[in-house]
C-alpha positions as CSV (number, residue, x, y, z in Angstrom):
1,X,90.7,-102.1,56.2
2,X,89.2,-99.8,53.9
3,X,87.1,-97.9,56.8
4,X,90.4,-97.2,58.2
5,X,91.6,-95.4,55.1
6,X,88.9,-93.8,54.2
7,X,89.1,-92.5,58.4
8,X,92.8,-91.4,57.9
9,X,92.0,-89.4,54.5
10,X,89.1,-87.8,56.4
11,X,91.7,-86.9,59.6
12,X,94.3,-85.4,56.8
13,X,91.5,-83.9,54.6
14,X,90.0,-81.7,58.0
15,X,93.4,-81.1,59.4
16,X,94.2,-79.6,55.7
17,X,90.6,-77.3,56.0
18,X,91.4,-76.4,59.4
19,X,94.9,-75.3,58.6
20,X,93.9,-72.9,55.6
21,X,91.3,-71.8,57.8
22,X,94.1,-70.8,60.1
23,X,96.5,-69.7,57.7
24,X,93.7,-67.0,56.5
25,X,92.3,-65.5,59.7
26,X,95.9,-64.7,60.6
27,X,96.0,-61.7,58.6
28,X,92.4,-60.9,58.9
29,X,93.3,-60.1,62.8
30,X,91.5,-63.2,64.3
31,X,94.2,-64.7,66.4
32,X,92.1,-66.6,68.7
33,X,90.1,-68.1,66.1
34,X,93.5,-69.1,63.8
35,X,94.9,-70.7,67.3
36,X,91.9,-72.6,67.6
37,X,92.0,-73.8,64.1
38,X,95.8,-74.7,64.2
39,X,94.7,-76.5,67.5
40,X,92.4,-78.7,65.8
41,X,94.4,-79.2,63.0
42,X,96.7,-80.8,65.0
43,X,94.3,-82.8,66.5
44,X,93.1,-84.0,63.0
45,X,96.5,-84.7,61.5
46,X,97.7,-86.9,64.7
47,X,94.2,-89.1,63.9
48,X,96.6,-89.9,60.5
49,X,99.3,-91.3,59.3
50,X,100.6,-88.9,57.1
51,X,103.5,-87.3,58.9
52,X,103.8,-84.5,56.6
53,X,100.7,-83.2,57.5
54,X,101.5,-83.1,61.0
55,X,104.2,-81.4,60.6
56,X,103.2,-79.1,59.0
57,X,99.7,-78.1,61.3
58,X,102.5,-77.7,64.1
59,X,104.3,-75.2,61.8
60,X,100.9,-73.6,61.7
61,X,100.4,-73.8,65.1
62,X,103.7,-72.3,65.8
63,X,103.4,-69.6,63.4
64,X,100.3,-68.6,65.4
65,X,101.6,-68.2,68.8
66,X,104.9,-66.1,67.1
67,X,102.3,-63.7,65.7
68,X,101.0,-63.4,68.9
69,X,104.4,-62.7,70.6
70,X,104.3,-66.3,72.0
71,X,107.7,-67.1,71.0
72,X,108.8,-68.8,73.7
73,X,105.8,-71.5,73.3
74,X,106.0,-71.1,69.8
75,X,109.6,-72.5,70.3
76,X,108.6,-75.8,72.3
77,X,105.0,-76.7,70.4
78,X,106.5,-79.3,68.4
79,X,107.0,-82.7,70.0
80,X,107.5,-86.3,68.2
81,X,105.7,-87.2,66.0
82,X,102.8,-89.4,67.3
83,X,103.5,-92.1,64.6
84,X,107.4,-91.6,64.7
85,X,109.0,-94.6,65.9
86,X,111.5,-94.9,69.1
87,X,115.3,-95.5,68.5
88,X,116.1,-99.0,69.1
């Protein structure tokens, strides 16, 4: 129980590190390296539970592709929420 915790804090924590890391190369010019850290951010915050962060490395991701002209996948990036539960 408490691996599992300390596993999703570790999944928020890097998908946080990979976000800034995203969020700061955008206006250095490095677009394919910011894409490739919002990527993995993603991929980090859908190994959590914390919604909020997964939200909010798709809103990375998205802002991303619209700096690359991209706004057509920017537009359709965000799916459900891997933890988000069905409509009954």
């Amino acid at each position: 129980m408490i691996e599992a915790r300390h596993a999703q804090g570790a999944g928020a924590a890097l998908s946080q590190a990979y976000q800034l890391s995203s969020c700061l190369l955008v206006p250095l010019g490095r677009d394919d390296l910011a894409l490739i850290g919002a990527e993995r951010a993603m991929a980090a915050a859908a190994s959590g539970s914390d919604e909020l962060q997964w939200d909010a490395a798709h809103g990375t991701f998205a802002r991303v592709l619209m700096n690359q002209a991209r706004n057509d996948e920017a537009g359709g990036s965000r799916s459900a929420s891997p933890n988000a539960s069905s409509p009954a």
